[in-house]
C-alpha positions as CSV (number, residue, x, y, z in Angstrom):
1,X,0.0,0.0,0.0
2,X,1.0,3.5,-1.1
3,X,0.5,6.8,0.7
4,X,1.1,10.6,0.4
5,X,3.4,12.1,3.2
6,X,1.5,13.3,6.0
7,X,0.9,17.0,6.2
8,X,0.1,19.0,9.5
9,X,-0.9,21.5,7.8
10,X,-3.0,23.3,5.1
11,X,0.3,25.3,4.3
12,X,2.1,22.1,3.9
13,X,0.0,20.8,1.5
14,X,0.4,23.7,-0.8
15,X,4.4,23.3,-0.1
16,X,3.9,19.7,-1.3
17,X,2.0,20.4,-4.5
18,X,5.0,22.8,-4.5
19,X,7.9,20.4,-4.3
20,X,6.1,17.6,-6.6
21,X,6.0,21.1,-9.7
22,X,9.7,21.3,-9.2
23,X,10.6,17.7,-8.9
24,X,8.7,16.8,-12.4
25,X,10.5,19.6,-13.5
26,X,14.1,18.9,-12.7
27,X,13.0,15.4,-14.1
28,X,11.9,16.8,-17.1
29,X,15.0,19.4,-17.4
30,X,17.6,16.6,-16.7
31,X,15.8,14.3,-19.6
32,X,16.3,13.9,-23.0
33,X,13.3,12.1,-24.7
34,X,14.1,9.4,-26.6
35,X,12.6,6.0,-26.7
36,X,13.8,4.0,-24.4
37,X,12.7,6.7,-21.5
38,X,9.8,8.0,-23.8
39,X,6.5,7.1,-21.4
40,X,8.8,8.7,-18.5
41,X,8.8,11.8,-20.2
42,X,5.4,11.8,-20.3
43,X,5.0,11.1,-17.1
44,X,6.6,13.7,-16.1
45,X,4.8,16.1,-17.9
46,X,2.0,14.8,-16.5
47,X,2.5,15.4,-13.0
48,X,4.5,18.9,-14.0
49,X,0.7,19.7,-15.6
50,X,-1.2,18.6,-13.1
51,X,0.6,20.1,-10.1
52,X,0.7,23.7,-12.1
53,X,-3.4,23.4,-12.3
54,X,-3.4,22.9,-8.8
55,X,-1.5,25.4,-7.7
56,X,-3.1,28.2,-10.3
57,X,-6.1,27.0,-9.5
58,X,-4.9,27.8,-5.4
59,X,-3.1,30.7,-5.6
60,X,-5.2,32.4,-8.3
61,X,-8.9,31.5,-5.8
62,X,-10.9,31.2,-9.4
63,X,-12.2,27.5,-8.9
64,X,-13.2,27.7,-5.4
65,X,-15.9,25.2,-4.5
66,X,-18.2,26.4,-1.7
67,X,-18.8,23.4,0.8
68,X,-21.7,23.6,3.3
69,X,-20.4,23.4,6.8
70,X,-23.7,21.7,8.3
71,X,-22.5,18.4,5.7
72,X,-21.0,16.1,7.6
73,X,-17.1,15.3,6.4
74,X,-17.0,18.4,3.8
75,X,-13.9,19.4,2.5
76,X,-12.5,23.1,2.7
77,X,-10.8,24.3,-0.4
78,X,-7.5,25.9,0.1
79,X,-6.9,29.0,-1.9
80,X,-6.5,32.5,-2.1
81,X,-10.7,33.6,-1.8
82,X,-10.9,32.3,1.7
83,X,-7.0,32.5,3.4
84,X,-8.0,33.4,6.6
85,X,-10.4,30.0,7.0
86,X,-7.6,27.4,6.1
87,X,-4.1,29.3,7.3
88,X,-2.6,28.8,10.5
89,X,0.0,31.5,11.7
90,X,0.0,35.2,10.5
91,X,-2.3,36.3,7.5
92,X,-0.9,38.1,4.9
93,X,-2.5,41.5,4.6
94,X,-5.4,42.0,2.3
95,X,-3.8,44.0,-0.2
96,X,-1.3,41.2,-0.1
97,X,-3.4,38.2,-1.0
98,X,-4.3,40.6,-3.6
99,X,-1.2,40.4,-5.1
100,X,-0.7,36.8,-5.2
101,X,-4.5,36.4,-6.7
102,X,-3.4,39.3,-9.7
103,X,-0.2,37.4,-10.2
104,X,-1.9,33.7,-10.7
105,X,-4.8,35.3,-12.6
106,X,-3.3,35.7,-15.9
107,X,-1.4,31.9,-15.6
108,X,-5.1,30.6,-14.5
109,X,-6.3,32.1,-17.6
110,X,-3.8,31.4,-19.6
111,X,-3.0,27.4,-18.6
112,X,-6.1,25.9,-16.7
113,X,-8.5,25.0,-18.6
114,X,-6.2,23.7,-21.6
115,X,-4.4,21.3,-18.5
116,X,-7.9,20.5,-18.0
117,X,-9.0,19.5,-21.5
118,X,-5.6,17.6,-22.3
119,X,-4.7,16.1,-19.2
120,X,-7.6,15.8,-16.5
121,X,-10.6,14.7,-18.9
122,X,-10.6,12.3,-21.6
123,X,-12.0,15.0,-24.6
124,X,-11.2,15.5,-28.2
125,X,-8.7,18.4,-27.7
126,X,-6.3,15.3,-27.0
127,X,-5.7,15.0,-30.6
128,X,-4.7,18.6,-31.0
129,X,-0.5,18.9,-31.4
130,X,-0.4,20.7,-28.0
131,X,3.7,22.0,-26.8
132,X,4.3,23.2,-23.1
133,X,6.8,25.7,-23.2
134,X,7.5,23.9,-19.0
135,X,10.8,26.3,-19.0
136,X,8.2,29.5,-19.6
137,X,6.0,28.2,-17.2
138,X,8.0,26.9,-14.4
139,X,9.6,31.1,-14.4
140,X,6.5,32.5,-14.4
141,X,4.8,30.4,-11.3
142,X,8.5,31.1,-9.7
143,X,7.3,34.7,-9.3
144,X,4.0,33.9,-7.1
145,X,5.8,30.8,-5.3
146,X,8.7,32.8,-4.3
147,X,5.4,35.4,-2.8
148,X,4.4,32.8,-1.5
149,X,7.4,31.3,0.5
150,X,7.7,34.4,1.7
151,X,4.1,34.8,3.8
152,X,4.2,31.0,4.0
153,X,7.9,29.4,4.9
154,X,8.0,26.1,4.4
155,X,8.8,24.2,7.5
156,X,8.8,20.4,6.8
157,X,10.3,19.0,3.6
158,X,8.1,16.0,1.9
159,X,11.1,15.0,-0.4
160,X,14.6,14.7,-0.6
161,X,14.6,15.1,3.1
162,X,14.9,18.9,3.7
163,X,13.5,22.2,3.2
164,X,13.8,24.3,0.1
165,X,15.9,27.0,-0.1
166,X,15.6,28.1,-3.1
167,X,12.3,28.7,-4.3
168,X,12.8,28.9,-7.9
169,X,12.3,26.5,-10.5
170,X,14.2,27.6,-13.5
171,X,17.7,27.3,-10.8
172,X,17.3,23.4,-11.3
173,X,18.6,23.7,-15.2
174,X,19.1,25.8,-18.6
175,X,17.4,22.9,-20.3
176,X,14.9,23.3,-23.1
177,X,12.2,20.4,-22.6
178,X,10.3,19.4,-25.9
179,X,7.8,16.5,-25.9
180,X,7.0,15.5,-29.7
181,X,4.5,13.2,-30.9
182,X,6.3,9.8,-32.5
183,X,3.0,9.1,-33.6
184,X,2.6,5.8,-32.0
């Protein structure tokens, strides 16, 4: 059986999406796609994808679902529209959590619902020749994480055994990643 660290906090679990972005990246910066490592490269991208939506989707506070608090076992989401409900030390001042919502807004529009059509539903855009510029991406969520890790240190590591330091993504490499289609 297979698990997800533990988290003790709703911060954490923000830092983990974190460090899962910049793992796939430094995967996908350190590869080279060829065939033999071909579906790795994928997966990569995948998980690169989906943890990008994630945090867009957090920081950004557009795709916030409001739970009931009367239903038993409802979920809270955690983003940027309702920070002082889910955060557990100092809030960030208003006109700060403003600033990390205007600096995710564009990426939201820009990323999330094209992760959504070609990566978390099964739709016909799938068969469009889609290219992720991950380099371009990974710099321009650096700028909102590095807001972030500044309101929000990060206090527990989930992998490789010890806090971040250095909270951009672009540091891990100069790499250009391309994923082609082989057509198979």
């Amino acid at each position: 059986m297979l698990s997800r660290p533990p988290k003790l906090s709703n911060e954490d679990t923000i830092w983990y999406e974190i460090e899962m972005l910049r793992f796939s990246y430094i995967r996908l910066a350190r590869r080279r796609v060829n065939a033999e490592f071909e579906c790795d490269t994928y997966l990569y991208l995948e998980c690169f994808l989906l943890h990008y939506r994630n945090l867009i989707a957090c920081f950004s506070g557009k795709h916030h679902h409001k739970q009931k608090r009367e239903k038993p076992g409802a979920s809270l989401d955690i983003d940027f529209s309702n920070v002082a409900e889910w955060a557990s030390g100092n809030l960030p001042s208003e006109a700060e959590v403003q600033r990390i919502v205007d600096a995710a807004a564009p990426l939201d529009g820009e990323y999330y619902t094209d992760i959504s059509q070609f990566l978390a539903h099964l739709t016909t855009r799938r068969l469009d020749d889609k290219q992720w510029d991950v380099r371009r991406m990974a710099r321009r969520i650096g700028e909102v994480i590095d807001w972030f890790s500044r309101h929000f240190p990060q206090t527990r590591p989930f992998c490789g055994g010890r806090a971040v330091n250095d909270t951009s993504l672009d540091a891990a490499s100069t790499a250009t990643v391309r994923v082609y289609d082989t057509g198979g």
